[in-house]
PDB file of N, H, CA, C and O in Angstrom:
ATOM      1  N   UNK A   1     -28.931   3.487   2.530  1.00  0.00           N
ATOM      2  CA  UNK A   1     -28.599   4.008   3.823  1.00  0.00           C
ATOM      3  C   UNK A   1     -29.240   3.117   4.891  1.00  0.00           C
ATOM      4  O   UNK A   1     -30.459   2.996   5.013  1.00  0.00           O
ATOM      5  N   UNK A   2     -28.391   2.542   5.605  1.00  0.00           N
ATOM      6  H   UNK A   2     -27.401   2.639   5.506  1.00  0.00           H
ATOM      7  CA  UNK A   2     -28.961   1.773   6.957  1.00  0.00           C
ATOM      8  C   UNK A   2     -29.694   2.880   8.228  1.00  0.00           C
ATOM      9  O   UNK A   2     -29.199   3.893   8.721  1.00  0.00           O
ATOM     10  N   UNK A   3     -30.517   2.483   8.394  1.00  0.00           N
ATOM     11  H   UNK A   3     -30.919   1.660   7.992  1.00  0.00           H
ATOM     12  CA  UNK A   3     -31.471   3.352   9.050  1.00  0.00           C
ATOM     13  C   UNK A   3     -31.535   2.387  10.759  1.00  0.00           C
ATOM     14  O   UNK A   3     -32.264   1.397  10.794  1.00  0.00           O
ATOM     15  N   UNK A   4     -30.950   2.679  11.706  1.00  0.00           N
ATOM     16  H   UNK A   4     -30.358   3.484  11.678  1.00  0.00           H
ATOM     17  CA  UNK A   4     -31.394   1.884  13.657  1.00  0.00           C
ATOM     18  C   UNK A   4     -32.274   2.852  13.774  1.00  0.00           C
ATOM     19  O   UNK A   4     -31.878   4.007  13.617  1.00  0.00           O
ATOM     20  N   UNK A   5     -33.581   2.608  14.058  1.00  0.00           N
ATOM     21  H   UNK A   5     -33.903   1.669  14.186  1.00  0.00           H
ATOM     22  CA  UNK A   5     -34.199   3.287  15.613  1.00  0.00           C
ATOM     23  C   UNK A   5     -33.692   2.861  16.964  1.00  0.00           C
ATOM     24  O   UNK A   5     -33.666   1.650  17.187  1.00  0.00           O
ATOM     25  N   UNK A   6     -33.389   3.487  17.660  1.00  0.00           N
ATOM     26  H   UNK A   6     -33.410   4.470  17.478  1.00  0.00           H
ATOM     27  CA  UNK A   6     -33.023   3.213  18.774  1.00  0.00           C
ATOM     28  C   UNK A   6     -34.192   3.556  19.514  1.00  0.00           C
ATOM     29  O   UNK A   6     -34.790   4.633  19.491  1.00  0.00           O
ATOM     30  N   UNK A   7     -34.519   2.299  20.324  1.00  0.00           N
ATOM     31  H   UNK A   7     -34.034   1.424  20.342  1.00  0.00           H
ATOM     32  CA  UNK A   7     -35.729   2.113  20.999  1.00  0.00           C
ATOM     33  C   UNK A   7     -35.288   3.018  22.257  1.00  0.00           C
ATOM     34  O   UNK A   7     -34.184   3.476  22.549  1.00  0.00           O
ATOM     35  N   UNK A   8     -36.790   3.136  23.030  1.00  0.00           N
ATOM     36  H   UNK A   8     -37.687   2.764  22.793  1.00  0.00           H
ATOM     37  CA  UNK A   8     -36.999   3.371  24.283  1.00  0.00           C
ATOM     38  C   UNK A   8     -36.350   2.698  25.728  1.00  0.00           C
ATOM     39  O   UNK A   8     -37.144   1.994  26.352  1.00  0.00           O
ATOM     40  N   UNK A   9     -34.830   2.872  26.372  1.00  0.00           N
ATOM     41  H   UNK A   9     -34.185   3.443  25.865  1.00  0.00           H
ATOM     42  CA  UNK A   9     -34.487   2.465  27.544  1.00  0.00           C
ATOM     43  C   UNK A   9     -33.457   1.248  27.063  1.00  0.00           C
ATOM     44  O   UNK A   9     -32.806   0.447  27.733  1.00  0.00           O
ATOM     45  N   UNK A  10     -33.596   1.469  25.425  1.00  0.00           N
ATOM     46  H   UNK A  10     -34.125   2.121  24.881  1.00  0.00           H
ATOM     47  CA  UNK A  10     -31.990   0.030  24.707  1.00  0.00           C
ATOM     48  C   UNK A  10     -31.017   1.031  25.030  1.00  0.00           C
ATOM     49  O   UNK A  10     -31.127   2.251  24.904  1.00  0.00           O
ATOM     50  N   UNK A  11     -29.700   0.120  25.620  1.00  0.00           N
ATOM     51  H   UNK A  11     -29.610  -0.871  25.723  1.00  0.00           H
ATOM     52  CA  UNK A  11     -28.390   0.632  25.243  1.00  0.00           C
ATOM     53  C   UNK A  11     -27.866   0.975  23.827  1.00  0.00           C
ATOM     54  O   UNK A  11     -28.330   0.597  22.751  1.00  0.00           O
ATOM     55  N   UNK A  12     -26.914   1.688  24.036  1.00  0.00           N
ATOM     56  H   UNK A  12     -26.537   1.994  24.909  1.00  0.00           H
ATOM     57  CA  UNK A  12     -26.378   1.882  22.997  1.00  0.00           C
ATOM     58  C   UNK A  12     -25.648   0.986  22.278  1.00  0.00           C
ATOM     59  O   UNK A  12     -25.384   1.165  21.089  1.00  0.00           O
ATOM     60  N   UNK A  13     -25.219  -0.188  23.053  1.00  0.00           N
ATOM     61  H   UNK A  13     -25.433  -0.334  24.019  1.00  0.00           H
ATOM     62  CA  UNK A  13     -24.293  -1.233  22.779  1.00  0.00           C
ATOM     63  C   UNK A  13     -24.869  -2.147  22.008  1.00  0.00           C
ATOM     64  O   UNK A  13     -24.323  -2.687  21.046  1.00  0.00           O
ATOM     65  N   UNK A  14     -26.204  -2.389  22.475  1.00  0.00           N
ATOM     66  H   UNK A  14     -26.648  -1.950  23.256  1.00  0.00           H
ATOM     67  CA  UNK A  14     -27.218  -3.056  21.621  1.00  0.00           C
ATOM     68  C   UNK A  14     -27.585  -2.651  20.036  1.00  0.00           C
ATOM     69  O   UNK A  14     -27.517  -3.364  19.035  1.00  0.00           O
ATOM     70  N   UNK A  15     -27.994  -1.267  20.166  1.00  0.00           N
ATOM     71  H   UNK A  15     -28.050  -0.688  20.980  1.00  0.00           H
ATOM     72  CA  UNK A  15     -28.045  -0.804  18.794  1.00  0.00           C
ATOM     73  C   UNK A  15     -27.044  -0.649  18.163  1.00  0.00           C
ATOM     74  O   UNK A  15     -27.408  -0.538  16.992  1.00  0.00           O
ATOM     75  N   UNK A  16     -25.688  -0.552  18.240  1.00  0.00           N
ATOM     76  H   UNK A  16     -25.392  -0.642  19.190  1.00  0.00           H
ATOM     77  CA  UNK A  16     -24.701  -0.511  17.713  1.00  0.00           C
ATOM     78  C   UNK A  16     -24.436  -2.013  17.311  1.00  0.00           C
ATOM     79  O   UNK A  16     -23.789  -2.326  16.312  1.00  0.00           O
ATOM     80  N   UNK A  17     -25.214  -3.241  18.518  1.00  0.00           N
ATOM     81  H   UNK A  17     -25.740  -2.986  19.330  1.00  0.00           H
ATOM     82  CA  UNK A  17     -24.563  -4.406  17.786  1.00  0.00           C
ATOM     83  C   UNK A  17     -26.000  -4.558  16.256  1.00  0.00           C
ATOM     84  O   UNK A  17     -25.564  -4.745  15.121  1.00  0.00           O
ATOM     85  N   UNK A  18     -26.917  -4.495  16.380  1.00  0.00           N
ATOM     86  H   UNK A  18     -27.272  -4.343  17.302  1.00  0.00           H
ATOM     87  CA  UNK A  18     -27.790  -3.929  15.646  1.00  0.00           C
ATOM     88  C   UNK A  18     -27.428  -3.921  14.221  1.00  0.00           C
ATOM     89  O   UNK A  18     -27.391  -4.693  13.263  1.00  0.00           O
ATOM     90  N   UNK A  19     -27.143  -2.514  14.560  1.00  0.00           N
ATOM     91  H   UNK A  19     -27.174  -1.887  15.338  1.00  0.00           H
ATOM     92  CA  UNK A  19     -26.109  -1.717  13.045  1.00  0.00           C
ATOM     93  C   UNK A  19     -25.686  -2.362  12.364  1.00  0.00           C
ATOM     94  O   UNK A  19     -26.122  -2.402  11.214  1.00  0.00           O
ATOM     95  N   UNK A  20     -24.328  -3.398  12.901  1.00  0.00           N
ATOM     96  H   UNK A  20     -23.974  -3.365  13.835  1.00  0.00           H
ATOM     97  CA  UNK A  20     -23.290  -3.797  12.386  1.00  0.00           C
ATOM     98  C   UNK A  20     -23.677  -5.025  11.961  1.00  0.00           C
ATOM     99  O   UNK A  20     -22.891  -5.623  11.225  1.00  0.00           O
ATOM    100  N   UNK A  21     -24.758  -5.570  12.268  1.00  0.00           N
ATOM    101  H   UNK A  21     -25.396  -5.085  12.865  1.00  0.00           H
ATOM    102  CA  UNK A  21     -25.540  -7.100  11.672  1.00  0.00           C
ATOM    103  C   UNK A  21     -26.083  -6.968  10.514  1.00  0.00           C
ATOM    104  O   UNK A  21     -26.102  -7.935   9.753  1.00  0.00           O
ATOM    105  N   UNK A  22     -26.654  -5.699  10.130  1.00  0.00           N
ATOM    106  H   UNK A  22     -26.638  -4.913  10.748  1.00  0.00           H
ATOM    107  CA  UNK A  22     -27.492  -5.141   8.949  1.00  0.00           C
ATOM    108  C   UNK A  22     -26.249  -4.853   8.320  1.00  0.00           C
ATOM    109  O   UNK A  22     -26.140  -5.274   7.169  1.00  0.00           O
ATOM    110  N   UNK A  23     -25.124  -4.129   8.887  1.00  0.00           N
ATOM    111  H   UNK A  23     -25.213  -3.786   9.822  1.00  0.00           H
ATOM    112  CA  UNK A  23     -23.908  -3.254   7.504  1.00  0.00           C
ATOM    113  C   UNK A  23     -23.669  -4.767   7.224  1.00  0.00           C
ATOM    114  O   UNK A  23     -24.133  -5.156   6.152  1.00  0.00           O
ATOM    115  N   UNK A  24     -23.084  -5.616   7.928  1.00  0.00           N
ATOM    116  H   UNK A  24     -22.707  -5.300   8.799  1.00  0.00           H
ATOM    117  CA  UNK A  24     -22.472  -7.149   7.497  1.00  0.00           C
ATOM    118  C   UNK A  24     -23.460  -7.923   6.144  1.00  0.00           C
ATOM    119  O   UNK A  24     -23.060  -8.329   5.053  1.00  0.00           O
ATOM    120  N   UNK A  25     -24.630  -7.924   6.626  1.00  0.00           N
ATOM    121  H   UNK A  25     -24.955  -7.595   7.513  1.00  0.00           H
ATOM    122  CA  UNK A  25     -25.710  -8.515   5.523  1.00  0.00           C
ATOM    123  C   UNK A  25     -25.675  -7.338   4.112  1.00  0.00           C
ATOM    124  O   UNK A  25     -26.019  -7.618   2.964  1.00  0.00           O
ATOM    125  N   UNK A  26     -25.282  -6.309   4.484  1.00  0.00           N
ATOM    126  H   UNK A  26     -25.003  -6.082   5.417  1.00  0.00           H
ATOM    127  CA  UNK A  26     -25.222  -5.804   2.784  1.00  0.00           C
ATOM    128  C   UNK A  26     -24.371  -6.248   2.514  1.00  0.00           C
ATOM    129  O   UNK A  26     -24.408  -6.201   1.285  1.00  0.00           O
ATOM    130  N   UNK A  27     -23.277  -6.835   2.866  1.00  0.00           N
ATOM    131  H   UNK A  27     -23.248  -6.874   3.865  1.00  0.00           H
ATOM    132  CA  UNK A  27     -22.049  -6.772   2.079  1.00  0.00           C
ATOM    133  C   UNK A  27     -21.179  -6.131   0.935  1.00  0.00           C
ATOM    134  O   UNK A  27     -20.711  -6.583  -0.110  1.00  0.00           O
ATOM    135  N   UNK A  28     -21.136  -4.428   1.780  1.00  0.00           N
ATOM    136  H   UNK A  28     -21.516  -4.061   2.629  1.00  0.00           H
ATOM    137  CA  UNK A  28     -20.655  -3.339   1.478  1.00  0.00           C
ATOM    138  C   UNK A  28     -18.701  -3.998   1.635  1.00  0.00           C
ATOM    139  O   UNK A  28     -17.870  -4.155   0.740  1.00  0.00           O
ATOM    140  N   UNK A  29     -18.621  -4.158   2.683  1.00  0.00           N
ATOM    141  H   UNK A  29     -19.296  -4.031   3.410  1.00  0.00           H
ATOM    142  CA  UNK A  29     -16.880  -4.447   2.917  1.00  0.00           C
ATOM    143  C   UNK A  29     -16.538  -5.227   1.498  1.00  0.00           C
ATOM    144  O   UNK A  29     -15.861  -4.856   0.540  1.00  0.00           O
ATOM    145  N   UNK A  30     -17.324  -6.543   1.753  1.00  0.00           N
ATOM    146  H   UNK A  30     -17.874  -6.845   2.531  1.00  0.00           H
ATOM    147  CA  UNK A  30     -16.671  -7.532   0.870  1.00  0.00           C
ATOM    148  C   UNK A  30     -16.593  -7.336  -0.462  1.00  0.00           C
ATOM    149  O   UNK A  30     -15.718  -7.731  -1.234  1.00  0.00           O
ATOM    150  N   UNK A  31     -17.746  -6.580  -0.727  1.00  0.00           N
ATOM    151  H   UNK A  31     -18.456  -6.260  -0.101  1.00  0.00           H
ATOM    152  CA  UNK A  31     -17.629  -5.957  -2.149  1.00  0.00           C
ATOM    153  C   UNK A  31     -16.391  -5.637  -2.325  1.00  0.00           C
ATOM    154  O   UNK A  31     -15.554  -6.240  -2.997  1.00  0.00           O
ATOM    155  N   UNK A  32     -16.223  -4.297  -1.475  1.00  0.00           N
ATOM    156  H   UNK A  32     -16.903  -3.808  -0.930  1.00  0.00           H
ATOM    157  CA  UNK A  32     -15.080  -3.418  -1.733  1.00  0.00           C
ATOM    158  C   UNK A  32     -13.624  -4.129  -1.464  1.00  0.00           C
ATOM    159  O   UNK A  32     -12.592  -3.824  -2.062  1.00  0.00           O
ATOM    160  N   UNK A  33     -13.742  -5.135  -0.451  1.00  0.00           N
ATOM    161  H   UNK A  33     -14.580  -5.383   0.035  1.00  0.00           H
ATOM    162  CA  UNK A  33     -12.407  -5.722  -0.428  1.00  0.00           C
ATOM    163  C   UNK A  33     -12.119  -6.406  -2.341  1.00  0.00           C
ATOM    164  O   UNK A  33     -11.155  -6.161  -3.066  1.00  0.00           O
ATOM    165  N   UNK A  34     -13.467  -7.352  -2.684  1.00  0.00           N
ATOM    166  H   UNK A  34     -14.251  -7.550  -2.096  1.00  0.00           H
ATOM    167  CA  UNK A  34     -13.137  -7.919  -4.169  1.00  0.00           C
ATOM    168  C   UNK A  34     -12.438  -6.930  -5.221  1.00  0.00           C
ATOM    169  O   UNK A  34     -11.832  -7.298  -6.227  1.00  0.00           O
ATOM    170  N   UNK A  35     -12.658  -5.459  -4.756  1.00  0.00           N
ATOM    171  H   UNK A  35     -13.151  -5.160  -3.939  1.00  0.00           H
ATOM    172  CA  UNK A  35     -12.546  -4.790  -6.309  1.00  0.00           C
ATOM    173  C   UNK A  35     -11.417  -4.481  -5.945  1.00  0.00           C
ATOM    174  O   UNK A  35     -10.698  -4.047  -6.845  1.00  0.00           O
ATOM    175  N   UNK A  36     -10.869  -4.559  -4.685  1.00  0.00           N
ATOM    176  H   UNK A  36     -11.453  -4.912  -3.954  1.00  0.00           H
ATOM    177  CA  UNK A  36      -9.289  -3.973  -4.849  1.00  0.00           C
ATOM    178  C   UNK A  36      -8.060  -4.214  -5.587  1.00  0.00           C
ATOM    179  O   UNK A  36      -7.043  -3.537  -5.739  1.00  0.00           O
ATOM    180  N   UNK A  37      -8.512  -5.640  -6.106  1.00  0.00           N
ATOM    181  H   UNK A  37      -9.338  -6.189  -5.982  1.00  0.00           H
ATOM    182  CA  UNK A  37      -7.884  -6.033  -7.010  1.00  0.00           C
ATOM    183  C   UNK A  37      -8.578  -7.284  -7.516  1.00  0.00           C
ATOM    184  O   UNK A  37      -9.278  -8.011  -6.811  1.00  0.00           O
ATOM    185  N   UNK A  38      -8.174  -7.570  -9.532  1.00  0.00           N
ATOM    186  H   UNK A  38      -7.606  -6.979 -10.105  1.00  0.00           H
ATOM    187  CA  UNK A  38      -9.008  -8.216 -10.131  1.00  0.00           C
ATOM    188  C   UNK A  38      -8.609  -9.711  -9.975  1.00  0.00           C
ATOM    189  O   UNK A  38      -7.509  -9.945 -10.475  1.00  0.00           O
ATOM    190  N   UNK A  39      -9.268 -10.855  -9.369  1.00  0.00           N
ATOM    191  H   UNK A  39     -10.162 -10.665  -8.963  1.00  0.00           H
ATOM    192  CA  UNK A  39      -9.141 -11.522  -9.810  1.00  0.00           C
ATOM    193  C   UNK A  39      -9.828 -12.254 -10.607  1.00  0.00           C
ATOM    194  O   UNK A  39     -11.005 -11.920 -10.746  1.00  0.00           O
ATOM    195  N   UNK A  40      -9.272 -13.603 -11.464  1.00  0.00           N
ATOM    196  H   UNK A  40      -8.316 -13.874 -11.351  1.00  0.00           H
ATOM    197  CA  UNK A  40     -10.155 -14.550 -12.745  1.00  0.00           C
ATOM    198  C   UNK A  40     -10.935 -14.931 -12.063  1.00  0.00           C
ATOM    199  O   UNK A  40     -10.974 -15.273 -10.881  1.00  0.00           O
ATOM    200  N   UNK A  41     -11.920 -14.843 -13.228  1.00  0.00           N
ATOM    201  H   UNK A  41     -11.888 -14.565 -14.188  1.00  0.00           H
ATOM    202  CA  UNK A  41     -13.409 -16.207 -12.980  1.00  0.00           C
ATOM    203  C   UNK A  41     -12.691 -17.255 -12.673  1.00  0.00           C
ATOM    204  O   UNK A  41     -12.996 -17.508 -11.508  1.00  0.00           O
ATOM    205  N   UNK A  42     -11.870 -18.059 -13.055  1.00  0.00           N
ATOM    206  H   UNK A  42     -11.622 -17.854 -14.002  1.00  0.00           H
ATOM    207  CA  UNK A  42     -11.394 -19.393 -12.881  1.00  0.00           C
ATOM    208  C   UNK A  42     -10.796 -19.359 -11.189  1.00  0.00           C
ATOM    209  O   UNK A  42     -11.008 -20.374 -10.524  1.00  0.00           O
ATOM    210  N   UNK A  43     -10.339 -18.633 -10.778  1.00  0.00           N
ATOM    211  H   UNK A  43     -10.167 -17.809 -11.318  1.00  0.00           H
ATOM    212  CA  UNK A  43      -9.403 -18.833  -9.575  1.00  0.00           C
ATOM    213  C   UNK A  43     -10.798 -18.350  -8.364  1.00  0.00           C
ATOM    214  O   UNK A  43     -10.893 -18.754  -7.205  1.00  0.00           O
ATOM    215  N   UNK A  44     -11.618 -17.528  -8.981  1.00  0.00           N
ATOM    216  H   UNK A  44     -11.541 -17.199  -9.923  1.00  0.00           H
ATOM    217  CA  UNK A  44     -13.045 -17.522  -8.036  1.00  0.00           C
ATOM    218  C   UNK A  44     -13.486 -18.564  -8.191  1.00  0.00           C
ATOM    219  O   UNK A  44     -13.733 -19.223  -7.181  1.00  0.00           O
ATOM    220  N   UNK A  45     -13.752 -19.112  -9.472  1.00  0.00           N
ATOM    221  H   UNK A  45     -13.551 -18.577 -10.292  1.00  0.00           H
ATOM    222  CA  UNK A  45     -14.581 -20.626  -9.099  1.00  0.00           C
ATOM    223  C   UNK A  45     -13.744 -21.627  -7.734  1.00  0.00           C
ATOM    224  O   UNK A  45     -14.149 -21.921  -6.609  1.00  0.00           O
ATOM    225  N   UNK A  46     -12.629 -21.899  -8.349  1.00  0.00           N
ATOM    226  H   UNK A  46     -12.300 -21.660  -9.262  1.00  0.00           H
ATOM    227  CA  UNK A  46     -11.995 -22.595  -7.486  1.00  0.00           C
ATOM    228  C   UNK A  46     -11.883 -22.208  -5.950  1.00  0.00           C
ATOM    229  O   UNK A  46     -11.604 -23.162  -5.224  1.00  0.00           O
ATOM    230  N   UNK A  47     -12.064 -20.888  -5.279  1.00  0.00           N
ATOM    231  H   UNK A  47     -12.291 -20.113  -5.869  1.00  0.00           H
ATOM    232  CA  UNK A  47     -12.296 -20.843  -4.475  1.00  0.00           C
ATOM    233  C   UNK A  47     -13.436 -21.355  -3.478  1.00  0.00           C
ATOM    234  O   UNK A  47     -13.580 -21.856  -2.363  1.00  0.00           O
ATOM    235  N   UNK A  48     -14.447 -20.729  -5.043  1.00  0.00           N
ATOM    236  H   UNK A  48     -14.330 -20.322  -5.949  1.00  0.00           H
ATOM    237  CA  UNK A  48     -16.048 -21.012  -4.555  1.00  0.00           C
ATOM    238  C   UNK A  48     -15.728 -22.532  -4.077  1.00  0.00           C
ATOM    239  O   UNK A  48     -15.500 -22.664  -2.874  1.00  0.00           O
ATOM    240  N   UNK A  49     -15.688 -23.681  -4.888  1.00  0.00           N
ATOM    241  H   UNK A  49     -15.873 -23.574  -5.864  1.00  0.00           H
ATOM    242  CA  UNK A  49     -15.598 -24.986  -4.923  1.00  0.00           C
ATOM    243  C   UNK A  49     -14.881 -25.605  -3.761  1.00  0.00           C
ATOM    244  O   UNK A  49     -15.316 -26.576  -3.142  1.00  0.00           O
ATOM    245  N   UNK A  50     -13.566 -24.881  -3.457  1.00  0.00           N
ATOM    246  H   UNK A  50     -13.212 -24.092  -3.959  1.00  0.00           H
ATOM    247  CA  UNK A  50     -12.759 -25.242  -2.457  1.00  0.00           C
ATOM    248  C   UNK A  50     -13.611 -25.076  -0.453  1.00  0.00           C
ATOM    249  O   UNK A  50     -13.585 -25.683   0.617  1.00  0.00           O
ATOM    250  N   UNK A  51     -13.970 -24.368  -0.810  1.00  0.00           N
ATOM    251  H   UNK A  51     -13.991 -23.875  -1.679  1.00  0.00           H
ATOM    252  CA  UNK A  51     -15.416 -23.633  -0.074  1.00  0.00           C
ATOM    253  C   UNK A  51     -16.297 -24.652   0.520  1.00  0.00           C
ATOM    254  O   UNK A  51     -16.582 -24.951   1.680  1.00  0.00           O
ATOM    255  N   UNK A  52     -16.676 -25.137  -0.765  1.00  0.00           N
ATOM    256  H   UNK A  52     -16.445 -24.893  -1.707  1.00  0.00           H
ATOM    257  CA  UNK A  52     -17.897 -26.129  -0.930  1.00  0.00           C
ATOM    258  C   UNK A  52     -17.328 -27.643  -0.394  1.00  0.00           C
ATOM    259  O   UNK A  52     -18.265 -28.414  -0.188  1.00  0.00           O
ATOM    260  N   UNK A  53     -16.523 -27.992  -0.233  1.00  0.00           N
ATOM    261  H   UNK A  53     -15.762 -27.366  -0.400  1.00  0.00           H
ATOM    262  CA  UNK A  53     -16.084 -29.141  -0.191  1.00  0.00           C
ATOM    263  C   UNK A  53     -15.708 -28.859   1.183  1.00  0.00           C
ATOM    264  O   UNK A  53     -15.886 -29.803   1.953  1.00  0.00           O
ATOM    265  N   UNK A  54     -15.294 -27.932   1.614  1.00  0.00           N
ATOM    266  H   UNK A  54     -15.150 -27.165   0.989  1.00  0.00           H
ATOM    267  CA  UNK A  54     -14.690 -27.411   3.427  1.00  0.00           C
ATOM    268  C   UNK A  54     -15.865 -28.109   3.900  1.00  0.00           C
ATOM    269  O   UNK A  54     -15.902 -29.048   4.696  1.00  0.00           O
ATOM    270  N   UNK A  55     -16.921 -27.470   3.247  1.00  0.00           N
ATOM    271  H   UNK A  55     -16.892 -26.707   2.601  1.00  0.00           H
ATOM    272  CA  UNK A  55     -18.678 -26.776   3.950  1.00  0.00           C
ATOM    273  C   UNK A  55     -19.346 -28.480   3.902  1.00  0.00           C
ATOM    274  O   UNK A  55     -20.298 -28.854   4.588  1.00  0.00           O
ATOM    275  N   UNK A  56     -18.585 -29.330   2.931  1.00  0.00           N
ATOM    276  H   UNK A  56     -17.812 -29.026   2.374  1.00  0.00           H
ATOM    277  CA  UNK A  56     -19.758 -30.645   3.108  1.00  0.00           C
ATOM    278  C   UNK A  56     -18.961 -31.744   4.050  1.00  0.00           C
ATOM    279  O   UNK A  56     -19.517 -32.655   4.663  1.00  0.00           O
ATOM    280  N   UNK A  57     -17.645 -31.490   4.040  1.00  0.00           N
ATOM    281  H   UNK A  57     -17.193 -30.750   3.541  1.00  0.00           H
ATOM    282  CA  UNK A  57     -16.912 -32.514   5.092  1.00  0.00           C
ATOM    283  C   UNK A  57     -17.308 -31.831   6.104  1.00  0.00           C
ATOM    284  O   UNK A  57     -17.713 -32.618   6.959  1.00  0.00           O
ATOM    285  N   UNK A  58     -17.405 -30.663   6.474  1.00  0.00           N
ATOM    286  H   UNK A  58     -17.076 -30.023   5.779  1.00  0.00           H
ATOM    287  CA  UNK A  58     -18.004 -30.712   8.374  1.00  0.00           C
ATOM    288  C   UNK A  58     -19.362 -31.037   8.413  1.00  0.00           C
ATOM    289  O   UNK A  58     -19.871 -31.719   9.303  1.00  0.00           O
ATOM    290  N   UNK A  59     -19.999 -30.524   7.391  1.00  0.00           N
ATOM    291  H   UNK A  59     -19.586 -29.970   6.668  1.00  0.00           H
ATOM    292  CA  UNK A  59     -21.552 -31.527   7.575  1.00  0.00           C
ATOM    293  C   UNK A  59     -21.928 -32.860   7.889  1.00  0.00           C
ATOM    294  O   UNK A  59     -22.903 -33.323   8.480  1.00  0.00           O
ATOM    295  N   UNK A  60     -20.548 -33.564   7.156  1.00  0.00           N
ATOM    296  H   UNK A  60     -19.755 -33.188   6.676  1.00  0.00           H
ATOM    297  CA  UNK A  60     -20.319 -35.060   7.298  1.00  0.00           C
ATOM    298  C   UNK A  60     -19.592 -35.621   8.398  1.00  0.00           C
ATOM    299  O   UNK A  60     -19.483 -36.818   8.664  1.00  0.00           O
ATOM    300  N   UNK A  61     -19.118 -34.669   8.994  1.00  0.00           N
ATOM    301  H   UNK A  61     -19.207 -33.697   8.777  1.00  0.00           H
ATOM    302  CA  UNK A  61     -18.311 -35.100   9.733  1.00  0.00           C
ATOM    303  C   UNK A  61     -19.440 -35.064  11.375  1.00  0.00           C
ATOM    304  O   UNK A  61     -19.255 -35.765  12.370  1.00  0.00           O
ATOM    305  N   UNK A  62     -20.739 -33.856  11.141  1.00  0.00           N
ATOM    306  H   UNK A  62     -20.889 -33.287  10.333  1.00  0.00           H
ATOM    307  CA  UNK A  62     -21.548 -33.985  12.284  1.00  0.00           C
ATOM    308  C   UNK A  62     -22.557 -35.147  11.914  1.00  0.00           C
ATOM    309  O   UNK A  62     -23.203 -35.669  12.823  1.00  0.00           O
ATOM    310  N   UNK A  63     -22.697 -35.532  10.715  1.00  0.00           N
ATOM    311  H   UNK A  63     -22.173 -35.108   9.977  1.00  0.00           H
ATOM    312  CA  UNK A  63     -23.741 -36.625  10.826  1.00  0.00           C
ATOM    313  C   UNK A  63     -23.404 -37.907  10.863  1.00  0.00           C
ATOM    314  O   UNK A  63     -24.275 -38.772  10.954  1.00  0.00           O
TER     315      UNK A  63
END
């Protein structure tokens, strides 16, 4: 259970953006989006990988 205190004289807008930084870092959605349907280890790897190669050409591309 995600637990905000909402401080003394914070908006609400604040703690609400708050909230939604902590629900994002569990990664409750994404879970639940994966199980909606199964896909292979093989076609996850390849994603993973496809991923990885996005993630090192813009690295390369800032240095």
């Amino acid at each position: 259970m995600i637990i905000i205190n909402v401080k003394e004289g914070e908006s609400l807008d604040k703690a609400l953006k708050r909230f939604k930084k902590k629900f994002e870092k569990t990664g409750v959605l994404r879970e639940l989006r994966s199980r909606q349907a199964f896909e292979k280890k093989s076609v996850t790897r390849r994603h993973v990988v496809k991923h990885a190669i996005y993630k090192q050409t813009l690295n390369q591309d800032i240095v």
